[in-house]
MIDOSE-1310 file (N, C-alpha, C; in nm, 2 decimals, decimal comma, always signed):
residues 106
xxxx	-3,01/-6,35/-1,77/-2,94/-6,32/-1,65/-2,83/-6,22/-1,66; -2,80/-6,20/-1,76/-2,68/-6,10/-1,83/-2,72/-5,98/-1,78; -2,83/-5,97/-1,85/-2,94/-5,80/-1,82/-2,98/-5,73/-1,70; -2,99/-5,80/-1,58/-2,95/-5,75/-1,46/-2,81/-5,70/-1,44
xxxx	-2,75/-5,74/-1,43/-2,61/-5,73/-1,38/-2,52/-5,61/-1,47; -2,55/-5,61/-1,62/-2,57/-5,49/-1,66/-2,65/-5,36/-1,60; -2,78/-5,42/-1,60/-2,83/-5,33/-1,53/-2,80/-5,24/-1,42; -2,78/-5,34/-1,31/-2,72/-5,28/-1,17/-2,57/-5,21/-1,21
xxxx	-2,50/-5,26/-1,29/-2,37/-5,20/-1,32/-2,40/-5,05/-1,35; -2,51/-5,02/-1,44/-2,52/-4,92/-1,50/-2,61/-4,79/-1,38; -2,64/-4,88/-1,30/-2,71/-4,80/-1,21/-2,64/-4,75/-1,13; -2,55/-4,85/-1,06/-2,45/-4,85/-0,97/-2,38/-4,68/-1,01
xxxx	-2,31/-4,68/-1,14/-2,23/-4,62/-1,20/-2,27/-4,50/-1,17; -2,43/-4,43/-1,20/-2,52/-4,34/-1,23/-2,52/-4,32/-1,09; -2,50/-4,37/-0,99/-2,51/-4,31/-0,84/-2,39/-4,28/-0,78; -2,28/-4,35/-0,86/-2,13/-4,27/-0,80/-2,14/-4,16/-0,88
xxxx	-2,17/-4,14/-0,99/-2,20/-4,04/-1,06/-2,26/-3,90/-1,02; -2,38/-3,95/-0,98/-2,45/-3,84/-0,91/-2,39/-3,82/-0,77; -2,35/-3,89/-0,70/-2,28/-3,81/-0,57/-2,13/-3,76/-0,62; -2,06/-3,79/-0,67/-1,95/-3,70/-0,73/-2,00/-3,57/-0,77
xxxx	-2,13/-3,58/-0,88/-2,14/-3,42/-0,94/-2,19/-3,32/-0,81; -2,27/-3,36/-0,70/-2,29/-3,31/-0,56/-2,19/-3,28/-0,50; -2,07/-3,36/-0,46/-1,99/-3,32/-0,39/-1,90/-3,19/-0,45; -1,90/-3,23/-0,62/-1,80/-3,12/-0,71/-1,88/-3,00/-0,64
xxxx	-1,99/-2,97/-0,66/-2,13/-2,91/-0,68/-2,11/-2,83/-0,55; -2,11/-2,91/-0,40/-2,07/-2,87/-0,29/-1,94/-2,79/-0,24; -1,84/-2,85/-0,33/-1,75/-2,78/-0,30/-1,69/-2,63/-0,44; -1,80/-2,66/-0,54/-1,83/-2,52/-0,57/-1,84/-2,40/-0,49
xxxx	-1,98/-2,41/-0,42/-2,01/-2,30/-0,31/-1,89/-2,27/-0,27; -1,87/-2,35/-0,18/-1,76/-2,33/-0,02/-1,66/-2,23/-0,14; -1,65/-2,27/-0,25/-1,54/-2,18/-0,33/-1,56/-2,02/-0,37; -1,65/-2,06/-0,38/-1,70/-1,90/-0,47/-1,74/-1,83/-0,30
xxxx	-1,80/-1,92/-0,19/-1,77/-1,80/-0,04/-1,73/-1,77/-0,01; -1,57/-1,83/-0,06/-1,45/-1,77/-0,01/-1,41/-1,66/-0,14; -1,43/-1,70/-0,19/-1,35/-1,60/-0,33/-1,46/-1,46/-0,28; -1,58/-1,48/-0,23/-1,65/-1,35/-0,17/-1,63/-1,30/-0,06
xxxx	-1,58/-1,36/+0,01/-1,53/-1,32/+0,13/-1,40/-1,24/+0,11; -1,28/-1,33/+0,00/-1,16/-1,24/+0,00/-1,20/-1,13/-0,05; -1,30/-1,11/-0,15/-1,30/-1,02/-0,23/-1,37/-0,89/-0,15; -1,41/-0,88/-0,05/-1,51/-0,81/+0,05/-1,42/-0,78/+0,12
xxxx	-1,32/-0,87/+0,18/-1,16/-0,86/+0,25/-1,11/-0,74/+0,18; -1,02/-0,77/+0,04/-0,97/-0,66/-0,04/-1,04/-0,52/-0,05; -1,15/-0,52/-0,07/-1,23/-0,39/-0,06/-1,23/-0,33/+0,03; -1,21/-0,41/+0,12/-1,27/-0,32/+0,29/-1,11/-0,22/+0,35
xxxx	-1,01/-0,36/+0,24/-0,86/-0,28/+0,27/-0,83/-0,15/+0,19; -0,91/-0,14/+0,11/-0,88/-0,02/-0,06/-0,91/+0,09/+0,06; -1,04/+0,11/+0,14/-1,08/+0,19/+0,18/-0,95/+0,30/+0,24; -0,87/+0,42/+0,22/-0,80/+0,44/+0,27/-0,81/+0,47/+0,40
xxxx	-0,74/+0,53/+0,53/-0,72/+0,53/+0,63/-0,68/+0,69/+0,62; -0,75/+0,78/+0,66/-0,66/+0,89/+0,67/-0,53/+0,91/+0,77; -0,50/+0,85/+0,92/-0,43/+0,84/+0,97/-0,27/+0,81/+0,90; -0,33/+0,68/+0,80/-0,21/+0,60/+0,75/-0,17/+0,64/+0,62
xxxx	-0,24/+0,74/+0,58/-0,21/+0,81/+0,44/-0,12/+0,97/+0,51; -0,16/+1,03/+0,64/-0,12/+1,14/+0,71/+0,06/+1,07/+0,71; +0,03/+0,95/+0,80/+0,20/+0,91/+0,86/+0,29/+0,88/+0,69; +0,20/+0,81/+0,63/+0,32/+0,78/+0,46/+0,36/+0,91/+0,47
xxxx	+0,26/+1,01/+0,43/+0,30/+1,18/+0,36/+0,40/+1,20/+0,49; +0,40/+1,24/+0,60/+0,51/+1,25/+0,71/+0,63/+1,16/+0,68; +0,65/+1,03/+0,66/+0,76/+0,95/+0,60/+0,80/+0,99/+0,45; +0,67/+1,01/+0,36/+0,78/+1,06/+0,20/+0,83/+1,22/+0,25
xxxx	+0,81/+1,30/+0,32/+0,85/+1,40/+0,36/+1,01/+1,42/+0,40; +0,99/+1,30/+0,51/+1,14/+1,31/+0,60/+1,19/+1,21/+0,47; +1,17/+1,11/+0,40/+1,30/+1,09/+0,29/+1,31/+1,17/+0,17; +1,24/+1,32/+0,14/+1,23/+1,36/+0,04/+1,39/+1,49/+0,09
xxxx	+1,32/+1,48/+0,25/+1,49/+1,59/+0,35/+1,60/+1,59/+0,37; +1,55/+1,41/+0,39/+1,74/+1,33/+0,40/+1,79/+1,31/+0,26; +1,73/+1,27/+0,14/+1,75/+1,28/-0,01/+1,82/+1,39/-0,07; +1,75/+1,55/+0,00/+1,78/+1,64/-0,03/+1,93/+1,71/+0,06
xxxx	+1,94/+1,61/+0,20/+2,06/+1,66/+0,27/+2,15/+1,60/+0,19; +2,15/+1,50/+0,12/+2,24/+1,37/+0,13/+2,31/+1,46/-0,03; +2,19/+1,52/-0,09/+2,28/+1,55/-0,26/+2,33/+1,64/-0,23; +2,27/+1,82/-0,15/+2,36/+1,93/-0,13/+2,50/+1,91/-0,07
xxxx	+2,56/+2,02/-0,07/+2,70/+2,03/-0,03/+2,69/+2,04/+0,13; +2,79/+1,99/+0,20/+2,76/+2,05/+0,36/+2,83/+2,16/+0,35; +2,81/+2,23/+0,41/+2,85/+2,37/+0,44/+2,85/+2,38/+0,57; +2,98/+2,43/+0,65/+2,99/+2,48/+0,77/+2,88/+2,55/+0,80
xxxx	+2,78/+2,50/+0,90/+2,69/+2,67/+0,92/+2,78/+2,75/+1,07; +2,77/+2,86/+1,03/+2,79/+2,97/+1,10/+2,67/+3,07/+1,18; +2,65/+3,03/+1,29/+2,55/+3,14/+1,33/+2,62/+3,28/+1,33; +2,53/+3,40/+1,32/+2,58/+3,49/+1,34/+2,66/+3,56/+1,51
xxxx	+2,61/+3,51/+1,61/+2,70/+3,54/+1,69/+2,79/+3,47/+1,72; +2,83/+3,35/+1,59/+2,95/+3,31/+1,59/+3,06/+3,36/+1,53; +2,99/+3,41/+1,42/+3,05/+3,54/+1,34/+3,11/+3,61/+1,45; +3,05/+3,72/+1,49/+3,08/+3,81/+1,59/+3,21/+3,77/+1,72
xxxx	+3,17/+3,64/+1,72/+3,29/+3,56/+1,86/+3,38/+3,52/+1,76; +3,40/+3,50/+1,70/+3,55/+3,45/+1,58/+3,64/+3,55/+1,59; +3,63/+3,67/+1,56/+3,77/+3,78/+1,56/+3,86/+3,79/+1,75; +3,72/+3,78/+1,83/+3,78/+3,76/+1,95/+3,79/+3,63/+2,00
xxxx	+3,77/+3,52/+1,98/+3,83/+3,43/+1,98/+4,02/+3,40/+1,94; +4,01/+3,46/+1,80/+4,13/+3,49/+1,73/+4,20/+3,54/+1,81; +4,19/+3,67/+1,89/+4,22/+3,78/+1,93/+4,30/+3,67/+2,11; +4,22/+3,61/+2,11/+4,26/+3,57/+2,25/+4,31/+3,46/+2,25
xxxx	+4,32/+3,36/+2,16/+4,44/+3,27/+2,09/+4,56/+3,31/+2,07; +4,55/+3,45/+2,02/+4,66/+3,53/+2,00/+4,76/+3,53/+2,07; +4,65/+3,59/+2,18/+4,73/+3,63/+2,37/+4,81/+3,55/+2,41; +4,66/+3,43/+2,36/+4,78/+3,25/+2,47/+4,88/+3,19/+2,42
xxxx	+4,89/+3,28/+2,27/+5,00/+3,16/+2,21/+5,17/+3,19/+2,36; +5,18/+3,34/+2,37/+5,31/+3,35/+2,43/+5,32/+3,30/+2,53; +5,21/+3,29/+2,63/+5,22/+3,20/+2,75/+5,27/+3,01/+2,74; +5,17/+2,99/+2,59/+5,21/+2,84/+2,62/+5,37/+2,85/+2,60
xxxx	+5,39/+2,92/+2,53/+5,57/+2,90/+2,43/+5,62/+2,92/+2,57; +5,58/+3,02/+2,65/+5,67/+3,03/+2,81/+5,72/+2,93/+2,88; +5,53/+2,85/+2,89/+5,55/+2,74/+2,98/+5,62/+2,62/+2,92; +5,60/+2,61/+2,79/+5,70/+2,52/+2,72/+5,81/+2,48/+2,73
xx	+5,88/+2,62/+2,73/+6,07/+2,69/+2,76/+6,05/+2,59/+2,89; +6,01/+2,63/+2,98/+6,01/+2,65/+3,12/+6,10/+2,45/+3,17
């Protein structure tokens, strides 16, 4: 009577067994689909975009301008017909100084 009950014990075991290695087995797949799918995912991203490689190079561009404004010296710029308006400018500063000192007095 022992020997049965063994028996079935041993059977029993052998069938939780075998549906465990199935379900491992099952959720193998589902894993490795995904791991193909990300990896199909990441590939499809490598592909560059010329649009979005055009706009980076336009952004390393403008930080390569502001980098290069930010180290030089500022320097007054002077256009040249500003040049030219400076002596008469002077010249008519000159004029106004006696009037304001007039109306000052006054």
């Amino acid at each position: 009577m022992a020997t049965p009950s063994v028996s079935f014990r041993i059977s029993r075991n052998a069938e939780d067994l075998a549906e465990t290695v199935h379900a491992l087995s099952q959720r193998l797949v589902q894993l490795e689909q995904r791991l193909a799918a990300m990896e199909l995912h990441l590939a499809s991203n490598k592909q560059e975009d010329p649009a979005e490689l055009e706009s980076l190079s336009n952004v390393e561009r403008l930080l390569q301008d502001c980098r290069l404004l930010l180290t030089t010296e500022t320097l007054p710029l002077v256009t040249e017909s500003e040049t030219q308006r400076l002596p008469l400018q002077q010249q008519q500063d000159q004029d106004r100084e006696p009037d304001e000192v007039f109306l000052d007095a006054a």
